[in-house]
Backbone as a chain_set.jsonl record, in Angstrom:
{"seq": "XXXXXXXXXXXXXXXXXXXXXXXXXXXXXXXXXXXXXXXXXXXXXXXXXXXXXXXXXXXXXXXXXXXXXXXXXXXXXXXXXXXXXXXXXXXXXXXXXXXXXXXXXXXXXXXXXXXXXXXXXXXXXXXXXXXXXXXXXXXXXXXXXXXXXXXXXXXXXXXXXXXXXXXXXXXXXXXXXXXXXXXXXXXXXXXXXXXXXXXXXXX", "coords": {"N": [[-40.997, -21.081, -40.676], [-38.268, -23.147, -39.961], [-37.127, -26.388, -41.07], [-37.228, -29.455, -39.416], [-34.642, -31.523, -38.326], [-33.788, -34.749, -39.184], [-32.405, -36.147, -36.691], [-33.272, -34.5, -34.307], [-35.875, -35.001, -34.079], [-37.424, -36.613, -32.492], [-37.756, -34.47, -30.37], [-38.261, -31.719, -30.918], [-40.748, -31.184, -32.323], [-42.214, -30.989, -30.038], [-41.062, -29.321, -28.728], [-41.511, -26.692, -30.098], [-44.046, -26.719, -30.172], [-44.554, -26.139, -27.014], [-43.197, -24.06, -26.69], [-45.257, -22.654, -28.245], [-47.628, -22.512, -26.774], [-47.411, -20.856, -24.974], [-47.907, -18.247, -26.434], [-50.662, -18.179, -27.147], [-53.347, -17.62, -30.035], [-54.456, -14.253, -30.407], [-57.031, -13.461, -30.436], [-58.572, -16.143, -30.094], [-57.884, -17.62, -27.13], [-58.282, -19.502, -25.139], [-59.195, -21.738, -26.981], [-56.885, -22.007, -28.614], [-55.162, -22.484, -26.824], [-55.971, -24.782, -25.59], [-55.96, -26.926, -27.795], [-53.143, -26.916, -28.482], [-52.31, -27.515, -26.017], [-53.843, -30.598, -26.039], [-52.388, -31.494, -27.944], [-49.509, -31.657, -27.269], [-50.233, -33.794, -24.769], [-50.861, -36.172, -26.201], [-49.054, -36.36, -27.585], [-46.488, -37.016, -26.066], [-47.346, -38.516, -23.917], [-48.002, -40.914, -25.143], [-45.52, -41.439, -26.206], [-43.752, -41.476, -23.669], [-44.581, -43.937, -22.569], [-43.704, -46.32, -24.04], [-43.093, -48.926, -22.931], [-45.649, -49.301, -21.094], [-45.678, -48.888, -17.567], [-47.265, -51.35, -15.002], [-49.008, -50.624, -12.411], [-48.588, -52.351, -9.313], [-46.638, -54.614, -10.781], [-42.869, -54.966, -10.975], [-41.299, -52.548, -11.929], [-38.984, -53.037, -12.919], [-38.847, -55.327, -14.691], [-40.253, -54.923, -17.158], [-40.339, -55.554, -20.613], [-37.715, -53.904, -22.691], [-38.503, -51.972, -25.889], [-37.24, -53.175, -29.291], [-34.445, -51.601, -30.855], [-34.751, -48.887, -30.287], [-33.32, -46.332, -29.787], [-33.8, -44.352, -27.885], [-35.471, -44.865, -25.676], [-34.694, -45.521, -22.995], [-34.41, -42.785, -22.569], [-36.541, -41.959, -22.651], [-38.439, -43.407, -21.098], [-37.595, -42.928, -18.521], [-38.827, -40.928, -17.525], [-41.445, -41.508, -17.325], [-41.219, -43.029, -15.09], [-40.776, -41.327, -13.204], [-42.835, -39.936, -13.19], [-44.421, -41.852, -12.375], [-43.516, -42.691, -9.528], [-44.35, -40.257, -8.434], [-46.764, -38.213, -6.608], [-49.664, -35.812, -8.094], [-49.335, -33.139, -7.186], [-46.984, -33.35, -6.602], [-44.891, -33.458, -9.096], [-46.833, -32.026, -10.852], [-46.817, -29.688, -9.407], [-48.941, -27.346, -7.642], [-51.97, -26.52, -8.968], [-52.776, -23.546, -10.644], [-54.75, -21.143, -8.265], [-58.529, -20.425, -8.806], [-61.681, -19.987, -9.926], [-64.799, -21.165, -8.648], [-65.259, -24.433, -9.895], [-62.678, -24.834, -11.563], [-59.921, -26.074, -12.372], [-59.298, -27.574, -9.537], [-58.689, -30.617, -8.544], [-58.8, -34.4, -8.271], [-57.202, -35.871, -5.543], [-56.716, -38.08, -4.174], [-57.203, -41.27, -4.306], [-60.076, -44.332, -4.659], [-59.443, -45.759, -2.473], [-58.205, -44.131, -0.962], [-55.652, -43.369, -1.114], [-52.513, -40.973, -2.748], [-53.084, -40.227, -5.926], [-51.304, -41.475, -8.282], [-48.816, -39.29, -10.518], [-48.445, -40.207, -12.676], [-50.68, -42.046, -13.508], [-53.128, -39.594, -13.305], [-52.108, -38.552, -15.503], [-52.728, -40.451, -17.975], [-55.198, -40.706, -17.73], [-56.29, -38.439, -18.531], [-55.265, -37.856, -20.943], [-56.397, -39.815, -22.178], [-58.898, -38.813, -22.091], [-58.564, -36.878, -23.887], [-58.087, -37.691, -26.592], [-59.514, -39.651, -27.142], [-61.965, -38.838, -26.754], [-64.92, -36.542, -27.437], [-67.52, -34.339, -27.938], [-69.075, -35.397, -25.856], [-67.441, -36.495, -23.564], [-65.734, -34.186, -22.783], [-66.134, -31.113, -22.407], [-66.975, -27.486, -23.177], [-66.135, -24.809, -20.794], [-67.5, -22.348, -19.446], [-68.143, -18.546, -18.555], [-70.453, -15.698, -18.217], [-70.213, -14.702, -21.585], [-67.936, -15.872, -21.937], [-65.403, -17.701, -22.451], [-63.748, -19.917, -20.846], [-62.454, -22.292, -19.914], [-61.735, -26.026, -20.13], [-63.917, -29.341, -19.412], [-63.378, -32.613, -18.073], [-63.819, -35.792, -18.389], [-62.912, -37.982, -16.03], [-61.256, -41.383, -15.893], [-59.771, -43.605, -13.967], [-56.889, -45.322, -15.498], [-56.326, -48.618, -17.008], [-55.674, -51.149, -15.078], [-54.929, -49.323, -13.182], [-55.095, -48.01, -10.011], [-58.145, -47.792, -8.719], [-60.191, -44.869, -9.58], [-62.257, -42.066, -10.347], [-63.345, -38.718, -11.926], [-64.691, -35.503, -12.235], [-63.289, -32.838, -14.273], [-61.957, -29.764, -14.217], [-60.184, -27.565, -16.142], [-58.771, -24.484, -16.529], [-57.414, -22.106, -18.982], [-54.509, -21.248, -17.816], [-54.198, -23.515, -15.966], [-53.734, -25.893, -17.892], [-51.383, -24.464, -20.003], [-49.591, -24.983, -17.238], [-49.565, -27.69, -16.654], [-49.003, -29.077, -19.417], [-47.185, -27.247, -20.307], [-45.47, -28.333, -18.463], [-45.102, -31.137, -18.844], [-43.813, -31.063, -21.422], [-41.264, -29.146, -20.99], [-39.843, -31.335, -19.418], [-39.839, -33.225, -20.941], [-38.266, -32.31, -23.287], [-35.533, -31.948, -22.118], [-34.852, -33.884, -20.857], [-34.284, -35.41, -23.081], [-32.422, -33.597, -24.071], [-30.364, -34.171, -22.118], [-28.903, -36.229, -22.92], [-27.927, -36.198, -25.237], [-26.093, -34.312, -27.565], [-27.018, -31.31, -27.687], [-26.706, -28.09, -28.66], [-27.364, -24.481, -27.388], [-27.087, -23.028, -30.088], [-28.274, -24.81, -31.607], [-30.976, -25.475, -30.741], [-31.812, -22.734, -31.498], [-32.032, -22.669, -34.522], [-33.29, -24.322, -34.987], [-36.143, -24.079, -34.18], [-36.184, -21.08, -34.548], [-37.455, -18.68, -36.893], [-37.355, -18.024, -40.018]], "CA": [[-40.409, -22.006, -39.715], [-37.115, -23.818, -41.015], [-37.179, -27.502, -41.06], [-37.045, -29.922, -37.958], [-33.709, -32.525, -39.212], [-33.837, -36.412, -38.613], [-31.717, -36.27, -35.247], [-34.171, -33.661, -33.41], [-37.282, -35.103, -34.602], [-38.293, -37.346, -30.961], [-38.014, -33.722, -29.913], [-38.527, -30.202, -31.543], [-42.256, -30.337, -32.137], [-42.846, -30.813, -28.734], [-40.481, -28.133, -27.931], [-42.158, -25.444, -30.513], [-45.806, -26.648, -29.287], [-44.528, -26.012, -25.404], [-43.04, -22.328, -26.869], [-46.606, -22.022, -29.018], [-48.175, -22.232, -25.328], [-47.259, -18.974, -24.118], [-48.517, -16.884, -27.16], [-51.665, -18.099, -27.847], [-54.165, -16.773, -30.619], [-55.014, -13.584, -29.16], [-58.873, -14.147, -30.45], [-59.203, -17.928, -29.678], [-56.584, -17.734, -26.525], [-58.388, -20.706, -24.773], [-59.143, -22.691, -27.57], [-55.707, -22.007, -28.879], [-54.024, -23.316, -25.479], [-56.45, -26.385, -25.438], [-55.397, -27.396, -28.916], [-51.777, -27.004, -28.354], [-51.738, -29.057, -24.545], [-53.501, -31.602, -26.171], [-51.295, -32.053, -29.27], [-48.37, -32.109, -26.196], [-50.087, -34.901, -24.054], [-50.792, -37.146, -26.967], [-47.099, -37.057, -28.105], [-45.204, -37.469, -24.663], [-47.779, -39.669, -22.643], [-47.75, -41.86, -26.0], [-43.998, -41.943, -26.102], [-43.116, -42.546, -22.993], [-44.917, -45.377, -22.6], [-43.599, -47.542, -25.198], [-43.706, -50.194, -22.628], [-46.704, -49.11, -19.892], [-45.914, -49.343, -15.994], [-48.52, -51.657, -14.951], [-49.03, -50.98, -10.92], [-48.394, -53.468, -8.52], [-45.906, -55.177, -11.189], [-42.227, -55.061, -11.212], [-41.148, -52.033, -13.25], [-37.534, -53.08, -13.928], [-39.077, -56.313, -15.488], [-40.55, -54.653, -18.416], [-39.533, -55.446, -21.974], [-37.479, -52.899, -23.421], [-37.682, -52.504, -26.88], [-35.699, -53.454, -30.367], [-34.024, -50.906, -32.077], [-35.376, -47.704, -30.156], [-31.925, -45.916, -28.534], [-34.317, -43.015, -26.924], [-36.411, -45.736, -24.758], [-34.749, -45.083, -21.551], [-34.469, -41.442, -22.412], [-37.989, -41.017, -22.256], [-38.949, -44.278, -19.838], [-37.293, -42.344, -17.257], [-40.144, -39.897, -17.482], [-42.719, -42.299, -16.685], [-41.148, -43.409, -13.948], [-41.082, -40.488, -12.345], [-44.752, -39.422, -12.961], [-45.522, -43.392, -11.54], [-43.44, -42.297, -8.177], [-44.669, -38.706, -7.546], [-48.192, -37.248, -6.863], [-49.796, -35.424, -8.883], [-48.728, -32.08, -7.02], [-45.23, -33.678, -6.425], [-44.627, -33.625, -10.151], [-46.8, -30.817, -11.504], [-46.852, -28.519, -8.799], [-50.678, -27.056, -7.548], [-52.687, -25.79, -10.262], [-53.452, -21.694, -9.913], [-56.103, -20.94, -7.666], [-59.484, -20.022, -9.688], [-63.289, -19.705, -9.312], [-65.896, -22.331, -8.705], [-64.651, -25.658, -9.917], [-61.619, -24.531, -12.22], [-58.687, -26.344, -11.701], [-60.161, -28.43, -8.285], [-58.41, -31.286, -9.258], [-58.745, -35.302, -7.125], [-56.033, -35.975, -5.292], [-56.562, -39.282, -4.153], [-58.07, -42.621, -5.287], [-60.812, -44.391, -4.096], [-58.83, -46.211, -1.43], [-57.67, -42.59, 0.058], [-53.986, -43.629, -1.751], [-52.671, -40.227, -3.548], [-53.378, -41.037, -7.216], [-49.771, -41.065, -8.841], [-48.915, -38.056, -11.611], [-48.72, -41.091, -14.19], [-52.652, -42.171, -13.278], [-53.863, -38.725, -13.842], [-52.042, -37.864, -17.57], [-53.005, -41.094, -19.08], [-56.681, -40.337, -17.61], [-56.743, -37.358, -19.167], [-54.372, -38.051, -21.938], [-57.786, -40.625, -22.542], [-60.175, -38.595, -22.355], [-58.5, -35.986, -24.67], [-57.526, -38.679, -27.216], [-61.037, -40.684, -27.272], [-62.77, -37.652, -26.55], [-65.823, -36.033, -28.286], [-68.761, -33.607, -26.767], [-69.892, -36.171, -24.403], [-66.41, -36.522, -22.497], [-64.62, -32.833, -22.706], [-67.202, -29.959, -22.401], [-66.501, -26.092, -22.621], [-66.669, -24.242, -19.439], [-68.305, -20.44, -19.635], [-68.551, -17.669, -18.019], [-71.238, -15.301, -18.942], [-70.356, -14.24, -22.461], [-66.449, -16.029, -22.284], [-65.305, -19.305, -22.864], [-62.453, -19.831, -19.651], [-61.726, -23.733, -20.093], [-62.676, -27.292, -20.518], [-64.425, -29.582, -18.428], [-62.71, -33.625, -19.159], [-64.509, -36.989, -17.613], [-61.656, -38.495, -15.97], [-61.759, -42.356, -14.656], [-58.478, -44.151, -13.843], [-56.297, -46.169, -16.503], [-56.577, -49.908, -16.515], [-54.662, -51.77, -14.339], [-54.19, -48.94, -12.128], [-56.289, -48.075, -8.7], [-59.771, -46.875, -9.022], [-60.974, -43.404, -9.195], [-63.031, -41.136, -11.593], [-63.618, -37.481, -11.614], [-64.85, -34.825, -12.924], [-62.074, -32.191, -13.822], [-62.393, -28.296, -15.13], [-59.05, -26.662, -16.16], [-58.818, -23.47, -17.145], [-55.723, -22.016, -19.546], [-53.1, -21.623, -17.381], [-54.194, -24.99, -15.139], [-53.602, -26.15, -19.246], [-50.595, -24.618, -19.761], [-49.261, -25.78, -16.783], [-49.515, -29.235, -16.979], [-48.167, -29.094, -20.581], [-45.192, -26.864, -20.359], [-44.176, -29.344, -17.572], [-44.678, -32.212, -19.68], [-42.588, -30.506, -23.046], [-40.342, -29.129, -20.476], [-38.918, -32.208, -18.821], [-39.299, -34.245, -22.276], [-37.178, -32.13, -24.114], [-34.793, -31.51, -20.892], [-34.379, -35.545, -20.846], [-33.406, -35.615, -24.393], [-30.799, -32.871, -24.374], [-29.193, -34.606, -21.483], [-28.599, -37.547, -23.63], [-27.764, -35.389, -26.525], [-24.997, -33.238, -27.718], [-28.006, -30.415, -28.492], [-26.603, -26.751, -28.102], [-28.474, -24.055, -27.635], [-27.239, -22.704, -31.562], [-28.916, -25.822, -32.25], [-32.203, -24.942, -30.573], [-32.125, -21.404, -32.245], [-31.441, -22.893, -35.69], [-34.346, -25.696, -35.486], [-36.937, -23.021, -33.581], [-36.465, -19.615, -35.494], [-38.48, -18.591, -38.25], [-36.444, -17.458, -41.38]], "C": [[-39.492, -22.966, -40.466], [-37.523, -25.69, -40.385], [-36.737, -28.425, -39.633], [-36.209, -31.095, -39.233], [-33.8, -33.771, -38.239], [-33.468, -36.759, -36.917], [-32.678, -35.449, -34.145], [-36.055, -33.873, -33.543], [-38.436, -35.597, -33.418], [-38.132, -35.962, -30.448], [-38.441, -32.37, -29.975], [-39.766, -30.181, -31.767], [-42.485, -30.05, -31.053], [-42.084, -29.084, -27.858], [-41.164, -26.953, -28.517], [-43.275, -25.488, -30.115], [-45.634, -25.988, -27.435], [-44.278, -24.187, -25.941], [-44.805, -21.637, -27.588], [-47.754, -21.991, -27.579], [-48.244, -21.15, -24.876], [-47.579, -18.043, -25.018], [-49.361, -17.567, -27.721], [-52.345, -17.047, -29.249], [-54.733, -15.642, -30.004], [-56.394, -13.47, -29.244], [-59.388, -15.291, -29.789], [-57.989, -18.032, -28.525], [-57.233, -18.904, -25.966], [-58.723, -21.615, -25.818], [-57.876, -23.365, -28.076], [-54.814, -23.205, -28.133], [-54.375, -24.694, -25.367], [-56.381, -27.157, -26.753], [-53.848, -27.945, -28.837], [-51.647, -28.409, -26.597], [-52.495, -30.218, -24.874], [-52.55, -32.553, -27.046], [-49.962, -32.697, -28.115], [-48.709, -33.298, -25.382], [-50.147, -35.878, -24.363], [-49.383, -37.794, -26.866], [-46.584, -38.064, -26.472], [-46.013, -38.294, -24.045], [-47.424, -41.158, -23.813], [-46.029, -42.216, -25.995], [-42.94, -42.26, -25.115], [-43.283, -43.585, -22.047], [-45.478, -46.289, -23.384], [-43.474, -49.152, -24.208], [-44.335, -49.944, -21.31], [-45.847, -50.051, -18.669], [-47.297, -50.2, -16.007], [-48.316, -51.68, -12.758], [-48.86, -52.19, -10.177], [-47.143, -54.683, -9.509], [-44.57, -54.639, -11.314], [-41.727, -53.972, -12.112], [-40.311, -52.224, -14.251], [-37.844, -54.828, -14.339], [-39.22, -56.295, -16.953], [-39.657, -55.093, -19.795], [-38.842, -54.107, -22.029], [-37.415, -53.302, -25.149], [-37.104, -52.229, -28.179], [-35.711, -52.214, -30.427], [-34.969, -49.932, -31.776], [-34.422, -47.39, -29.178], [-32.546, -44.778, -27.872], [-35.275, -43.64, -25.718], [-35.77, -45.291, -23.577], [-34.948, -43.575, -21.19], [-35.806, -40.928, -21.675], [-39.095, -42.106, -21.099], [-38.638, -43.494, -18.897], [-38.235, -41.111, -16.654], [-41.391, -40.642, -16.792], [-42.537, -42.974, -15.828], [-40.74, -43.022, -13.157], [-41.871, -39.914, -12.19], [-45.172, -41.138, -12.246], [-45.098, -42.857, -9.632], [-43.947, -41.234, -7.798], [-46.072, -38.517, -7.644], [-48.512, -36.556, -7.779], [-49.259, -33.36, -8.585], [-47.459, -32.071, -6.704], [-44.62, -33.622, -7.798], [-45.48, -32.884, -10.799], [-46.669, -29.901, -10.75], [-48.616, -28.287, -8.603], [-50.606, -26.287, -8.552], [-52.998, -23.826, -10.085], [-54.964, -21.797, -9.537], [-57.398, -20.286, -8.815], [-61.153, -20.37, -9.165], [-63.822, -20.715, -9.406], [-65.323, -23.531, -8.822], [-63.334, -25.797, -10.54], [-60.277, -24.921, -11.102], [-58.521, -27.12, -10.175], [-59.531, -30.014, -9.467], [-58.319, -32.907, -8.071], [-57.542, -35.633, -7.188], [-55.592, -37.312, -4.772], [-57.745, -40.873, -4.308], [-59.043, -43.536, -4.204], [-61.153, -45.679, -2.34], [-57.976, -44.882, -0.536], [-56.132, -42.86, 0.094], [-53.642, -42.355, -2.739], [-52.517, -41.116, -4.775], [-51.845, -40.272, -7.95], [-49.919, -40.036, -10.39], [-49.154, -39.154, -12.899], [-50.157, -41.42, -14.261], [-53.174, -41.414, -14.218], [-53.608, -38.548, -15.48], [-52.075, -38.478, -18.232], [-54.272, -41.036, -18.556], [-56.637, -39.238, -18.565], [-56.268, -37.371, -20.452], [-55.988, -38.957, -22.947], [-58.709, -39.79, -22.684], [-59.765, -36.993, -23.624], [-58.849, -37.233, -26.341], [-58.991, -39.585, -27.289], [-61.721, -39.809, -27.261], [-63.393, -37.223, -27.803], [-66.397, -34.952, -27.276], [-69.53, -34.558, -25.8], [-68.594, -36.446, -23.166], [-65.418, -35.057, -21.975], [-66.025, -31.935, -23.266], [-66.339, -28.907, -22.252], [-66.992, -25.787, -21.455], [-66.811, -22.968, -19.428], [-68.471, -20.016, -18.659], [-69.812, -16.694, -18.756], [-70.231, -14.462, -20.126], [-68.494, -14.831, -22.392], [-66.324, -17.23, -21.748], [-64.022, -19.456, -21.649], [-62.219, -20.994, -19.51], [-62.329, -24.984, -20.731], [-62.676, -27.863, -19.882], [-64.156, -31.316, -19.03], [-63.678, -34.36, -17.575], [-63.289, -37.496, -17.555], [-61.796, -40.075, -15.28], [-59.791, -42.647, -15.031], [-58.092, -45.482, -15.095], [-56.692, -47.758, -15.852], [-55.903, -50.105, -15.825], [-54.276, -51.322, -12.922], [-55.124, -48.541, -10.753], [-57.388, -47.228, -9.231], [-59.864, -45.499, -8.924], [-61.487, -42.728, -10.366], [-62.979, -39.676, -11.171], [-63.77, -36.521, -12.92], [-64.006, -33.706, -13.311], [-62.577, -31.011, -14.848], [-60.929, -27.999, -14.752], [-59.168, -25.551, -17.123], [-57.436, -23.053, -18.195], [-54.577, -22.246, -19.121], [-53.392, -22.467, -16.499], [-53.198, -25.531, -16.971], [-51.597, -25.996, -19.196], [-49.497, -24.729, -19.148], [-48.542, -27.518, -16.631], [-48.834, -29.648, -18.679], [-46.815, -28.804, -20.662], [-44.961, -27.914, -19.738], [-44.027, -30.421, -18.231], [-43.743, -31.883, -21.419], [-40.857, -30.44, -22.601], [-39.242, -30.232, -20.219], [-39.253, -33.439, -20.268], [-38.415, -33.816, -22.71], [-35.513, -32.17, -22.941], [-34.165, -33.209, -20.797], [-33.473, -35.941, -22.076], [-31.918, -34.981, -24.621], [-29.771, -33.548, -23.605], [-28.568, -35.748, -21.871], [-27.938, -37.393, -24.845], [-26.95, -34.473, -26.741], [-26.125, -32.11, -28.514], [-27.399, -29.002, -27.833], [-27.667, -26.054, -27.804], [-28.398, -23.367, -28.971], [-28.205, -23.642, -32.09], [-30.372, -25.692, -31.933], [-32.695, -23.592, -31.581], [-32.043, -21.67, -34.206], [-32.404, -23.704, -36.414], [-35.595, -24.355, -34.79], [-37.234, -22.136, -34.481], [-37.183, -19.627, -36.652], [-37.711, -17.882, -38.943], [-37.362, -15.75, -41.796]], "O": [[-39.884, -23.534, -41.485], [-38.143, -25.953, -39.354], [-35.894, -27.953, -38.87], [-36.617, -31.45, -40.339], [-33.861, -33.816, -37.01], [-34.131, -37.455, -36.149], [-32.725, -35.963, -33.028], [-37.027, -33.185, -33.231], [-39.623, -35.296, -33.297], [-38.659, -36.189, -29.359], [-39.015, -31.901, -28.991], [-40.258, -29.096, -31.457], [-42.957, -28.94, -30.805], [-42.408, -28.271, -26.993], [-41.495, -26.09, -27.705], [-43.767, -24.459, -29.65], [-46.569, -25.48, -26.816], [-45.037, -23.274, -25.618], [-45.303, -20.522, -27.425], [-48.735, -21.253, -27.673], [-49.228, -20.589, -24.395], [-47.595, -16.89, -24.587], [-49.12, -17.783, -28.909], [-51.913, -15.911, -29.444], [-55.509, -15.855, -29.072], [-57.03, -13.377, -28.194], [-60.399, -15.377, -29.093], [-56.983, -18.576, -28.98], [-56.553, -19.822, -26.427], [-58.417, -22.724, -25.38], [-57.625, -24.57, -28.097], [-54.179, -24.198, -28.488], [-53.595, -25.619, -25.143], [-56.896, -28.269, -26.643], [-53.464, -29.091, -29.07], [-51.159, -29.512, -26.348], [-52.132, -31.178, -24.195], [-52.149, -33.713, -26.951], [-49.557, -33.859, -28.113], [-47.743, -34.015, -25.121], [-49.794, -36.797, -23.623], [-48.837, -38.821, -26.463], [-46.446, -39.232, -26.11], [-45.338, -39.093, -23.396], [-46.799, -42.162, -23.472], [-45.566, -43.33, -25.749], [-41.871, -42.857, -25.244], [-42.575, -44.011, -21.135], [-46.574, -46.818, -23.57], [-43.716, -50.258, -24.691], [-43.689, -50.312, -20.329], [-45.497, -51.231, -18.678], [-48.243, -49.933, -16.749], [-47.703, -52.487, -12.059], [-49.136, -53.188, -10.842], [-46.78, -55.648, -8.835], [-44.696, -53.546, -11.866], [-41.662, -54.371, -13.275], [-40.335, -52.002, -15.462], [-36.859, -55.557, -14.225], [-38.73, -57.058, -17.785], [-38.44, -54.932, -19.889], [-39.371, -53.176, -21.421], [-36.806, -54.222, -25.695], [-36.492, -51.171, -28.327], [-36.721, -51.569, -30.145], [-35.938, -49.793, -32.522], [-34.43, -47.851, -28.036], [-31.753, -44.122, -27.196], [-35.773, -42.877, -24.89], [-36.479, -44.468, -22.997], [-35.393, -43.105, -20.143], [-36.099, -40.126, -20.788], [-40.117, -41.756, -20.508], [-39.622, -43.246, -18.2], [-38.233, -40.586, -15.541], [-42.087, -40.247, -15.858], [-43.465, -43.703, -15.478], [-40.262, -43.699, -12.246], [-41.969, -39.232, -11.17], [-46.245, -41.36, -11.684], [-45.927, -42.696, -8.736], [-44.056, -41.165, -6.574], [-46.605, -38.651, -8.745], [-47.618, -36.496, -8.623], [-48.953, -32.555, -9.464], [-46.805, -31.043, -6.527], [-43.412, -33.796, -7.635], [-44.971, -32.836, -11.918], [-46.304, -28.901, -11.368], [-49.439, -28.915, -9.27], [-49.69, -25.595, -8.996], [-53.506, -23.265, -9.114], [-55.946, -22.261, -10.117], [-56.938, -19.593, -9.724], [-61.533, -20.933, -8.139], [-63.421, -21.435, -10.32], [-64.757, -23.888, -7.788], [-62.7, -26.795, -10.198], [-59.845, -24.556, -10.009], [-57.363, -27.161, -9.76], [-59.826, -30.307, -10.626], [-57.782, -32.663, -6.991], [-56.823, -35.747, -8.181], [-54.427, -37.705, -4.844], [-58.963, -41.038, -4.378], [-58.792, -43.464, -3.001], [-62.08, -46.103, -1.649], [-57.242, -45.012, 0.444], [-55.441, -42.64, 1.088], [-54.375, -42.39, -3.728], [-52.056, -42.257, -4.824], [-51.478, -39.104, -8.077], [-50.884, -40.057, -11.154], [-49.886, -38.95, -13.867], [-50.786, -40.963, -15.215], [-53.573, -41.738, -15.336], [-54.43, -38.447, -16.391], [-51.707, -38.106, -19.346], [-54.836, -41.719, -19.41], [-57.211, -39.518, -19.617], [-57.01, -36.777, -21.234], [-56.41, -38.667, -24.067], [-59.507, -40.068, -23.579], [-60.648, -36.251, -24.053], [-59.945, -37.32, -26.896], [-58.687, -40.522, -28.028], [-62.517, -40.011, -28.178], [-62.885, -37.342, -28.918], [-65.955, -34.705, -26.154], [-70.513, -34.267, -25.118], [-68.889, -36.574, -21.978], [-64.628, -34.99, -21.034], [-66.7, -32.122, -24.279], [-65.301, -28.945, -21.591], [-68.03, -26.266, -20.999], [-65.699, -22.443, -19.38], [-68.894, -20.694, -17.722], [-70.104, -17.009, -19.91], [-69.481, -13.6, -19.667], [-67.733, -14.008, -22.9], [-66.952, -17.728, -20.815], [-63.157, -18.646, -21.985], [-61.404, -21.013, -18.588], [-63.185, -25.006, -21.615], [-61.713, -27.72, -19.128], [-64.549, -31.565, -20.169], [-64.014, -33.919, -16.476], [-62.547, -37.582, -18.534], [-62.386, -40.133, -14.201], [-58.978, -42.186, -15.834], [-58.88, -46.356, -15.455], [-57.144, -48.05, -14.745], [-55.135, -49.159, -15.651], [-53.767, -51.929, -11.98], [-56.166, -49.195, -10.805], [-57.402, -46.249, -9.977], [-59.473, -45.041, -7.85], [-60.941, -42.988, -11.438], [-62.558, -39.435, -10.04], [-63.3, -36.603, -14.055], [-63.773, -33.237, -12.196], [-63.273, -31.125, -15.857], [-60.442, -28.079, -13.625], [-59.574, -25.652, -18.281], [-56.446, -23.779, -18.106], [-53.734, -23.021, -19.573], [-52.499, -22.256, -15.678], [-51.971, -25.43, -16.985], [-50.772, -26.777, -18.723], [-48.431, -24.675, -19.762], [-47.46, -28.101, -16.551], [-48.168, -30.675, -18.811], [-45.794, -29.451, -20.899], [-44.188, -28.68, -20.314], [-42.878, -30.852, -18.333], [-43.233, -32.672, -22.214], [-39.841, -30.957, -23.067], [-38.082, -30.168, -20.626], [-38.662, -34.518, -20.265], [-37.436, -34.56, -22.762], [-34.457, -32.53, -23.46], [-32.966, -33.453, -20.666], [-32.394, -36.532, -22.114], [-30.852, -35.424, -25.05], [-28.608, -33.651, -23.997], [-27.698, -36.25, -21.159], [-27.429, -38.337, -25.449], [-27.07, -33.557, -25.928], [-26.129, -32.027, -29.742], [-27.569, -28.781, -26.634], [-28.793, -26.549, -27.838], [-29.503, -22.966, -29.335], [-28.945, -23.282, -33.005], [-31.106, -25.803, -32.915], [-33.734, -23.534, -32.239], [-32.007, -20.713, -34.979], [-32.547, -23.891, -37.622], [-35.567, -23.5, -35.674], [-38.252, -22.182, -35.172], [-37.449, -20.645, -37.291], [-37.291, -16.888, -38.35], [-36.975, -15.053, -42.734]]}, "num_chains": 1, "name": "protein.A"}
């Protein structure tokens, strides 16, 4: 894998982790996938909120700040996961058995719970997470997802839940968050696509 250069750096891991999504390990394919979408929700929920929405406050108040020229690039992300649902902004999850992918849809005022809510809930419970908050989920003799304790971020409306996603619930919700990070950047960015194939490829 050739070198990621200074100018592509707020973006090219995230873009080879979103491509390392679709070809899992073919031994470890769910552990694989749940390695890789959380490495992706760390980065992007962490980066684009360098200055947190806080509900009910003012968004275009926020600080912006010093001496970071990609801040709106990637604010503009989080303030379109604060306006949209969580199926208005990922789309429904693929249908699946028992609890897989059953995901709450609204908060404990019967308000849908906005897409930003859910991926710093979960973004939390990856990210703080041990074996008491993120459990495997089995079938007999096969491992088919993970099972995350979800409660709502500070500040923002109440709700908890219990949540099971399976791989592709996983990479779902990832690609879309790699997707529309890197997709924000290029449009800000004189990035070809030689320039993708050049930072990507493997020598």
């Amino acid at each position: 894998m050739v070198e990621i250069r200074d100018e592509h750096y707020e973006w090219a891991a995230i873009d080879r982790l979103g491509k390392m999504l679709k070809f899992p390990h073919s031994r470890f394919k769910t552990t694989h996938t749940y390695s890789t979408f959380t490495a992706i929700l760390c980065w992007t929920t962490q980066r684009i909120r360098t200055s947190p929405i806080r509900p009910g406050n003012d968004i275009n108040v926020r600080p912006a700040p010093e001496n970071d020229p990609n801040f709106h690039v990637f604010d503009a992300i989080q303030i379109a996961l604060h306006n949209e649902s969580i199926e208005g902004f990922f789309g429904k999850l693929p249908k699946a058995s028992g609890n897989l992918n059953s995901v709450r849809l609204e908060d404990d005022c019967g308000s849908p719970i906005s897409a930003l809510s859910f991926l710093v809930a979960l973004r939390n419970a990856v990210a703080h997470g041990d074996g008491r908050s993120v459990k495997p989920v089995n079938r007999p003799n096969q491992l088919v997802g993970f099972e995350f304790k979800l409660s709502s971020p500070r500040n923002f409306p109440k709700w908890s839940s219990v949540t099971q996603l399976n791989r592709r619930a996983q990479v779902q919700l990832a690609g879309k968050m790699a997707d529309v990070f890197c997709e924000k950047f290029r449009e800000q960015h004189s990035v070809t696509e030689s320039d993708l194939v050049s930072i990507v490829e493997s020598e």
